[in-house]
C-alpha positions in Angstrom: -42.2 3.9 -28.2 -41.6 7.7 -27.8 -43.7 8.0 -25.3 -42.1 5.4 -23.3 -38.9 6.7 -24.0 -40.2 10.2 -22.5 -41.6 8.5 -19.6 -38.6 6.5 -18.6 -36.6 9.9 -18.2 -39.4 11.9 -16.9 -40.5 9.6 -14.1 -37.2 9.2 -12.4 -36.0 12.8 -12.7 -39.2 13.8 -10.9 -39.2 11.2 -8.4 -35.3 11.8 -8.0 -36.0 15.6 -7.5 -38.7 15.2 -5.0 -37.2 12.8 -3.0 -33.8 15.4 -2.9 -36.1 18.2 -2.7 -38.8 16.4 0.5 -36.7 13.5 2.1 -33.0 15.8 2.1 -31.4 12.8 -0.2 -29.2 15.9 -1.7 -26.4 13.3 -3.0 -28.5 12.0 -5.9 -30.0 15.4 -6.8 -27.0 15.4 -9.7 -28.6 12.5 -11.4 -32.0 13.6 -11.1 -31.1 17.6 -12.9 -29.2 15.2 -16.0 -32.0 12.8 -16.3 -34.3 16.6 -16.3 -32.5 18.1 -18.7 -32.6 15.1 -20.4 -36.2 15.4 -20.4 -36.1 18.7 -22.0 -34.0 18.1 -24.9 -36.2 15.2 -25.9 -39.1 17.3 -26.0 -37.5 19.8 -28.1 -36.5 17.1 -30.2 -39.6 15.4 -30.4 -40.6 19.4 -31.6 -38.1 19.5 -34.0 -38.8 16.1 -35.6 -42.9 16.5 -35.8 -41.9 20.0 -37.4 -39.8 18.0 -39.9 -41.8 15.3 -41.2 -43.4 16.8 -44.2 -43.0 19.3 -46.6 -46.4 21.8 -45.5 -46.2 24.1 -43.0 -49.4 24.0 -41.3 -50.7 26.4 -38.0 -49.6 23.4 -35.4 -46.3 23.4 -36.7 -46.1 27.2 -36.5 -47.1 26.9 -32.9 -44.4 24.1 -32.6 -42.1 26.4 -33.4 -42.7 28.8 -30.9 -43.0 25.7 -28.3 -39.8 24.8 -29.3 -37.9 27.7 -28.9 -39.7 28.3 -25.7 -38.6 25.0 -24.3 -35.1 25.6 -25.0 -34.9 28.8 -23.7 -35.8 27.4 -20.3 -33.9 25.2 -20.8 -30.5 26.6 -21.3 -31.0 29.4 -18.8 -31.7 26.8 -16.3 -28.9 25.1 -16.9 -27.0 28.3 -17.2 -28.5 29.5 -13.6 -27.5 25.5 -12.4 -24.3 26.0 -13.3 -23.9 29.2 -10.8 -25.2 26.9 -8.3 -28.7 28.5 -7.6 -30.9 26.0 -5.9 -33.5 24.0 -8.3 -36.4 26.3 -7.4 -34.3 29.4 -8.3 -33.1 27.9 -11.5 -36.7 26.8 -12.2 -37.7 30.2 -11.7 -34.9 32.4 -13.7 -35.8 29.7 -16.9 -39.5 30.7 -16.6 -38.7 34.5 -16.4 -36.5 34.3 -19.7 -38.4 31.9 -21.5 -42.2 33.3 -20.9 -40.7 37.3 -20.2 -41.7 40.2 -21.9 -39.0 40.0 -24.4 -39.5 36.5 -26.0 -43.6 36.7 -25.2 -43.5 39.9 -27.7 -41.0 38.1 -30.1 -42.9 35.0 -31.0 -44.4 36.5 -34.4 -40.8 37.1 -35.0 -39.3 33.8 -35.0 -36.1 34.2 -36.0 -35.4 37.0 -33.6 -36.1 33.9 -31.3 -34.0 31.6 -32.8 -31.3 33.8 -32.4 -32.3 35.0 -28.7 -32.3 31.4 -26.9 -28.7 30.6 -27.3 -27.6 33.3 -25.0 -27.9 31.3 -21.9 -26.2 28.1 -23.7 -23.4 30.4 -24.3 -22.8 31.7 -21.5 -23.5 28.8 -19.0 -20.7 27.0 -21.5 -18.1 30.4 -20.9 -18.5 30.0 -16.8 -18.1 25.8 -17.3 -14.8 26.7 -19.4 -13.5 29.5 -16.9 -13.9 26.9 -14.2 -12.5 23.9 -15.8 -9.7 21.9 -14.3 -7.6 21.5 -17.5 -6.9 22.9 -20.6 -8.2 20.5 -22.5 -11.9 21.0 -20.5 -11.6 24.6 -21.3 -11.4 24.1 -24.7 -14.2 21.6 -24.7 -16.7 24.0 -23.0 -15.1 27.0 -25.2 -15.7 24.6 -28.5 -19.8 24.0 -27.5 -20.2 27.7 -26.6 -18.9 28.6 -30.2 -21.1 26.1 -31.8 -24.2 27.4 -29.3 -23.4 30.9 -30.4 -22.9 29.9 -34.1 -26.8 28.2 -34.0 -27.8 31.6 -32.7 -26.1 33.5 -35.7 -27.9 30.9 -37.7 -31.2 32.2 -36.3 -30.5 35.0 -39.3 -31.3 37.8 -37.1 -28.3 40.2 -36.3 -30.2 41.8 -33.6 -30.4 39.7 -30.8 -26.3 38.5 -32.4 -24.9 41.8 -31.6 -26.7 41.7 -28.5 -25.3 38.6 -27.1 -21.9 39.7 -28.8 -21.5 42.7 -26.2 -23.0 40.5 -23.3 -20.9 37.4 -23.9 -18.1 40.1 -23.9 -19.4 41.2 -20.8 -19.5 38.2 -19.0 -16.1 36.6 -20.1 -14.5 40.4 -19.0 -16.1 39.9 -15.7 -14.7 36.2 -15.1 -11.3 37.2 -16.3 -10.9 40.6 -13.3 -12.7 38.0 -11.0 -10.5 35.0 -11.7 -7.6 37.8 -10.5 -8.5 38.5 -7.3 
């Protein structure tokens, strides 16, 4: 059943992305990055879950770990990279760069350095959603997930890569505020 489940979101996000991507059908391409992200998070989940279901931690769940984390830190930097509007392939690529790059490839044996490093992206794709939400309300929304993304990476128990973030979410919500003036 979980592999049906998998299949039923997979299938149509591929076939929806290839037909925006080869036959220029651009209007459904919406549907088809939900129904990938989609994809994504059920993966982790499925991750999450097999990592969960006893009490031993053995070598595959170890390496499920690192999958996992892996996983979502693709996937949040693409959805961060969507969200400035980079074309699929660009987005593809940025996710691959942060999520197989030289900082979280040499961070794996420390785990909760990764835990803590994958949220970054969530956080800020959720700052640029709030800045360019309509109402206050939507801001709030997007400014509510962002605190609980950056709260899971405090949660990773690693104030390195928390500082970090600190001074770049800082950054970044400077920036929007001196660009949202002019």
């Amino acid at each position: 059943l979980l592999n049906l489940i998998g299949m039923v979101l997979a299938v149509p996000a591929m076939a929806i992305s290839l037909a925006a991507l080869v036959g220029g059908y651009t209007g459904i391409l919406g549907i088809g990055h939900i129904l990938e992200a989609a994809v994504y998070f059920y993966a982790a989940t499925g991750l999450i879950v097999y990592m969960l279901s006893d009490n031993e931690v053995t070598m595959d769940e170890l390496l499920a770990i690192g999958a996992t984390f892996t996983l979502l830190a693709w996937a949040f930097t693409y959805a961060y990279l969507r969200n400035l509007r980079l074309d699929p392939i660009a987005a593809l690529g940025g996710g691959l760069v942060f999520a197989f790059g030289s900082f979280l490839s040499a961070q794996m044996h420390h785990e909760n350095v990764v835990r803590s490093a994958v949220w970054l992206p969530a956080v800020l794709a959720c700052l640029e959603r709030a800045a360019r939400a309509p109402t206050l309300r939507a801001r709030a929304g997007w400014a509510v997930l962002g605190a609980l993304a950056f709260a899971q990476a405090a949660l990773g128990l690693h104030v390195q890569p928390v500082l970090m973030s600190v001074l770049a979410i800082a950054g970044y919500a400077l920036f929007l505020a001196l660009a949202d003036r002019s």
